[in-house]
C-alpha positions as CSV (number, residue, x, y, z in Angstrom):
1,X,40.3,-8.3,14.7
2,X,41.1,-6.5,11.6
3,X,44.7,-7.0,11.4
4,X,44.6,-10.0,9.5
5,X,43.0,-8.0,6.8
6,X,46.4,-6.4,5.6
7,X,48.0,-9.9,4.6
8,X,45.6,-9.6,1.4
9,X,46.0,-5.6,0.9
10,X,49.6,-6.6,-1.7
11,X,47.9,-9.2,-3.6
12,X,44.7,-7.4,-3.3
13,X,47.1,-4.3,-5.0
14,X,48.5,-7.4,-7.8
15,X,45.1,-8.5,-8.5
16,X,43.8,-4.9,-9.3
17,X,46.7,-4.6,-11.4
18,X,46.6,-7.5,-13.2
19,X,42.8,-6.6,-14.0
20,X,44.3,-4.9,-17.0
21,X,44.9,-7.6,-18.7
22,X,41.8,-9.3,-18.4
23,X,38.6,-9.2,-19.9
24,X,36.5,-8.5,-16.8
25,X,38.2,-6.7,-14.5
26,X,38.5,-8.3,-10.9
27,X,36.3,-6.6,-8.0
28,X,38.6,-5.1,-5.4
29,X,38.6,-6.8,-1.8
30,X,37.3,-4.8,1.0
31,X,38.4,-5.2,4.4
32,X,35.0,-3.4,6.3
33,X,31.8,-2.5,5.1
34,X,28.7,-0.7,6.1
35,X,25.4,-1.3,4.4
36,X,26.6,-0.6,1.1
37,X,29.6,1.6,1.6
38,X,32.6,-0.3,1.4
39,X,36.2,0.4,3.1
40,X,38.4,-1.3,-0.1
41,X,42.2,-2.5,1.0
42,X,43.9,0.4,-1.5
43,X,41.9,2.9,0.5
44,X,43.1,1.6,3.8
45,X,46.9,1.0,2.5
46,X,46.9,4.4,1.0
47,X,45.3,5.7,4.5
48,X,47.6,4.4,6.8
49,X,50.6,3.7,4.4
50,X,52.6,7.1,5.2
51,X,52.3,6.2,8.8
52,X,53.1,2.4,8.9
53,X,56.1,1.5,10.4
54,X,56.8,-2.9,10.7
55,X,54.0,-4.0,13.3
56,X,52.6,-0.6,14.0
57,X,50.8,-1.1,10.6
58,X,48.0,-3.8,12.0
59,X,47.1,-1.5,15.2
60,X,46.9,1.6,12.7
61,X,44.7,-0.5,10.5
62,X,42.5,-1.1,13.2
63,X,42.6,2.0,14.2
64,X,41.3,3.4,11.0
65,X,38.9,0.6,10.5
66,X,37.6,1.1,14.0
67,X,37.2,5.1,12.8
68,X,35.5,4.6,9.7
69,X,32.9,2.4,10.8
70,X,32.4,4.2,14.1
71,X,31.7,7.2,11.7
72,X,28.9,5.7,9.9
73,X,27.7,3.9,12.9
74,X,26.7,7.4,15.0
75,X,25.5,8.9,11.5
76,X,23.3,6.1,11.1
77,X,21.6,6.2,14.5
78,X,21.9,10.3,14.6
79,X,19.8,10.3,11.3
80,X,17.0,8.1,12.6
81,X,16.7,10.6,15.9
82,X,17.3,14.0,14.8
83,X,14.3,15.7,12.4
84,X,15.4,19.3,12.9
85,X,18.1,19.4,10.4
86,X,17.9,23.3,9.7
87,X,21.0,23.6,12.5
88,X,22.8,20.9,11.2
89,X,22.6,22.3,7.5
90,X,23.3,25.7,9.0
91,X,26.6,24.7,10.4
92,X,27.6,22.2,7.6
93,X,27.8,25.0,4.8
94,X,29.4,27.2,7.5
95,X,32.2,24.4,7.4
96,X,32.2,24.3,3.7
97,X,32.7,28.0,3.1
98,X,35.5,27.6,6.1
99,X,37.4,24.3,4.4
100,X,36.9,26.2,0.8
101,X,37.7,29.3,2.4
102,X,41.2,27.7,4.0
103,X,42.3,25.7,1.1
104,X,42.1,28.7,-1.1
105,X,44.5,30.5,1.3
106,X,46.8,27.5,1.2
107,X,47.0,27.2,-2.5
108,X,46.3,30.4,-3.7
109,X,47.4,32.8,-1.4
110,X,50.1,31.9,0.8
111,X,51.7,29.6,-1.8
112,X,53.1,33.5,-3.2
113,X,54.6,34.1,0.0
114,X,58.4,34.1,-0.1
115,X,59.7,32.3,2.5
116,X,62.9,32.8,2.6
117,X,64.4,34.6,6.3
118,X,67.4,36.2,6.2
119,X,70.1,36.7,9.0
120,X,69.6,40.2,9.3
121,X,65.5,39.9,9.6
122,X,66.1,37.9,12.8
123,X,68.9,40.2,13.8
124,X,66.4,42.8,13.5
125,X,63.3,41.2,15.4
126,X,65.3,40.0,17.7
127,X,66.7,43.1,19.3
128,X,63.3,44.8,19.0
129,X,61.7,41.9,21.3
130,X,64.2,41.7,23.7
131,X,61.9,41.8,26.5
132,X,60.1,38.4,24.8
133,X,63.1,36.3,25.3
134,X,64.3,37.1,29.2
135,X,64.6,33.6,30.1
136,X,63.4,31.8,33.6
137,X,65.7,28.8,33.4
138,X,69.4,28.1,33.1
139,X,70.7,27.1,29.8
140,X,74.7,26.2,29.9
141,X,77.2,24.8,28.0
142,X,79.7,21.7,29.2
143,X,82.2,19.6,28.1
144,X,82.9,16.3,30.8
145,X,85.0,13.1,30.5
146,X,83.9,9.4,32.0
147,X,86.8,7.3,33.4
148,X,87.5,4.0,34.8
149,X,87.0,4.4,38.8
150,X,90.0,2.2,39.2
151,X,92.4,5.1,37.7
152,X,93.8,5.8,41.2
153,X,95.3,9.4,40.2
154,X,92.1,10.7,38.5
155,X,93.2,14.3,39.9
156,X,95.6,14.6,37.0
157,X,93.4,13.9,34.5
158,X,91.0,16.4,36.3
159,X,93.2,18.9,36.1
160,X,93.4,18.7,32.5
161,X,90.0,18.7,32.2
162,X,89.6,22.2,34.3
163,X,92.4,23.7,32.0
164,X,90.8,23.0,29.0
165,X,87.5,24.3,27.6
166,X,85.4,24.3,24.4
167,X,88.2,24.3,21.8
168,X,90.2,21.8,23.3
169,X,88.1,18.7,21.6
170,X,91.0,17.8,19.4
171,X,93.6,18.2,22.3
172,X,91.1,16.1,24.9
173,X,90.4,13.8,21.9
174,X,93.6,12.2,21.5
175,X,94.7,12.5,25.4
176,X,91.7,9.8,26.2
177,X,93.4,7.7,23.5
178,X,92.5,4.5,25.5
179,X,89.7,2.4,26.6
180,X,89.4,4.1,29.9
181,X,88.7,7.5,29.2
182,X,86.2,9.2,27.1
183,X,85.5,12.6,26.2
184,X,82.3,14.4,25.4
185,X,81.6,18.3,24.4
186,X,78.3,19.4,24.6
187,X,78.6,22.7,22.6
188,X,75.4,24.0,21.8
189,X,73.1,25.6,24.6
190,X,71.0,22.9,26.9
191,X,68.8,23.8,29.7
192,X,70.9,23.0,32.9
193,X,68.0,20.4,34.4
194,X,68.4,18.2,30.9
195,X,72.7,18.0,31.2
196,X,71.9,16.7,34.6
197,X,69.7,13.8,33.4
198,X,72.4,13.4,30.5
199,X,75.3,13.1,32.9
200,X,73.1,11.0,35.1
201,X,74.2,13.1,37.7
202,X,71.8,12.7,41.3
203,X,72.4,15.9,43.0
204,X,71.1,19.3,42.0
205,X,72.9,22.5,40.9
206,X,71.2,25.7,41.6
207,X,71.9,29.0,39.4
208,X,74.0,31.1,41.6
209,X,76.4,28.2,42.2
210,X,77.3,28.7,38.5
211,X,79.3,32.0,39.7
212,X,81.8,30.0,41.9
213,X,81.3,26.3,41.0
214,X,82.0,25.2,37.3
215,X,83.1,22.0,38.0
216,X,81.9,18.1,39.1
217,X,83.4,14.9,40.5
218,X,81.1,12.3,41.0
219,X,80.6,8.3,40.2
220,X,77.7,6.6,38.5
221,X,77.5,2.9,37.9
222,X,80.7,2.0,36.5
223,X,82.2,5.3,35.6
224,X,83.5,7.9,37.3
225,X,82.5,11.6,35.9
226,X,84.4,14.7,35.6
227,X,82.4,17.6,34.0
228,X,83.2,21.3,33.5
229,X,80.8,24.0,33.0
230,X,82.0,26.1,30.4
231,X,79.7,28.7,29.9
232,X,76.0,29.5,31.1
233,X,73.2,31.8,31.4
234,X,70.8,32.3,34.6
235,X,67.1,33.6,35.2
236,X,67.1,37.3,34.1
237,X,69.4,36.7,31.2
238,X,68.7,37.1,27.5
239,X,67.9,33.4,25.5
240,X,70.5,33.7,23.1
241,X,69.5,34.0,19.4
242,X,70.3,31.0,18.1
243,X,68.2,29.2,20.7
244,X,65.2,31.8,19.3
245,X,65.9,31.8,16.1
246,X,63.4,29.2,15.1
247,X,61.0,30.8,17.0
248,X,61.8,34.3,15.2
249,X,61.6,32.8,11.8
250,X,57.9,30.9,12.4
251,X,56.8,34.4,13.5
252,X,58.3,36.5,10.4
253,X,56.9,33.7,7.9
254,X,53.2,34.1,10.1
255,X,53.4,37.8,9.5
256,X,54.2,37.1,6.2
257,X,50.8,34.9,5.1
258,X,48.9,37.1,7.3
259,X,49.9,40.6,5.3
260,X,49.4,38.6,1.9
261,X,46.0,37.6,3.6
262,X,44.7,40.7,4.6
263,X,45.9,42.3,1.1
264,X,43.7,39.8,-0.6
265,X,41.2,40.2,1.6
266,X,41.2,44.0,0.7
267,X,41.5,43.5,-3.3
268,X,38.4,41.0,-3.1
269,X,36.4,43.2,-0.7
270,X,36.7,45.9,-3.2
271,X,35.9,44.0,-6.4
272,X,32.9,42.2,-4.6
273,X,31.8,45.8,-3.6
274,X,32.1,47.1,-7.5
275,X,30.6,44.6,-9.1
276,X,27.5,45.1,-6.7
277,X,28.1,41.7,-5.0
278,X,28.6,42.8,-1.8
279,X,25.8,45.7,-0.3
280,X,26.2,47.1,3.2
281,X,22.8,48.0,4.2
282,X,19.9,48.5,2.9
283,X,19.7,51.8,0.8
């Protein structure tokens, strides 16, 4: 019901500008109000303008319109009920002192942290965590080709494809030169069960067949499939680094802002306690 509301938010946004150049500057349009708060349309644009995408922007405008009021709604009724505020009180200035408390540490203290991770610090937490990254899935890497189903000798182009391997994408490339072959290399690691849904492939490949089966010959839909498993790593393996490495680097640069934390923690504790702000006990 409030979607109609964001065909006046632009000239709602002209009008305030234009108020410049007048002698009495034009009241801003409001697109909700409760008793005399008032949700304007630059409040909502600038609300839900990072977010809005085409027609997702009327359901997020109802969706923040529905929000705001909601808000004030429960307040409303809570204030008329509850008497014994003293709890309520309590735990709002607990928030405060936690929202002040955090914003300081996000502009203050861990705005100083460098954040730069080099190679060798992953290197480095990586092989002293080994144990943290034994995998329980398979992860491989594939390349596989899709060909017409009426190319009666198909075992040819097969065995190219089983003679070939990761390096050969240039070589493979201009072999399926023609509108019945295509070629595809997937060179980075992916866990085994998501190649399967990518190759749309219906049956299922357990780990220790990887030892003694790296290839497949199947047809789905229209095309016939022939994919070779070039490399892969089982249960009990290690995940290799460059599959952790984003993982590493999120936990270095958390250990980072924690030490700068508990460093400024430490200097502030210690002033507080010299100036005679802070008192431990009662002496």
């Amino acid at each position: 019901m409030y979607a109609k509301l964001l065909t006046f938010i632009s000239f709602a946004i002209t009008l305030c500008s234009c108020a410049h150049n007048s002698e009495e500057p034009a009241q801003e349009k409001y697109v909700a109000s409760f008793g005399k708060e008032k949700l304007t349309e630059t409040e909502l644009m600038h609300a839900i303008g990072a977010f809005a995408k085409g027609n997702d922007s009327a359901e997020l405008a109802d969706e923040y319109i529905d929000g705001w009021l909601t808000e004030r709604i429960m307040y409303n009724e809570a204030s008329k009920l509850l008497y014994d505020t003293a709890e309520i009180h309590r735990k709002a200035m607990q928030y405060r002192r936690q929202l002040f408390a955090h914003e300081y540490c996000q502009k203050y203290i861990y705005s100083n942290v460098n954040m730069n991770v080099t190679e060798k610090e992953i290197t480095d937490y990586y092989d002293k965590h080994l144990n943290e990254y034994v995998i329980n899935t398979t992860f491989i890497k594939a390349h596989y080709m899709t060909i017409s189903p009426k190319i009666v000798r198909y075992y040819e182009i097969f065995e190219k494809l089983r003679k070939s391997d990761l390096d050969s994408e240039q070589e493979l490339g201009d072999y399926c030169d023609g509108p019945d072959k295509n070629v595809y290399f997937v060179k980075e690691w992916v866990e085994l069960n998501d190649f399967i849904k990518l190759i749309n492939f219906s049956g299922t490949i357990e780990p220790y067949e990887l030892k003694y089966k790296n290839t497949l010959d199947f047809v789905h839909d229209t095309l016939h499939h022939l994919v070779k498993i070039d490399d892969y790593l089982i249960p009990g393996d290690l995940l290799p680094i460059e599959l952790a490495k984003p993982r590493i680097i999120q936990i270095i640069m958390n250990k980072r802002r924690h030490d700068k934390y508990l460093q400024n923690k430490r200097e502030l504790m210690n002033k507080y306690k010299s100036d005679g702000t802070i008192v431990i006990g009662n002496k």
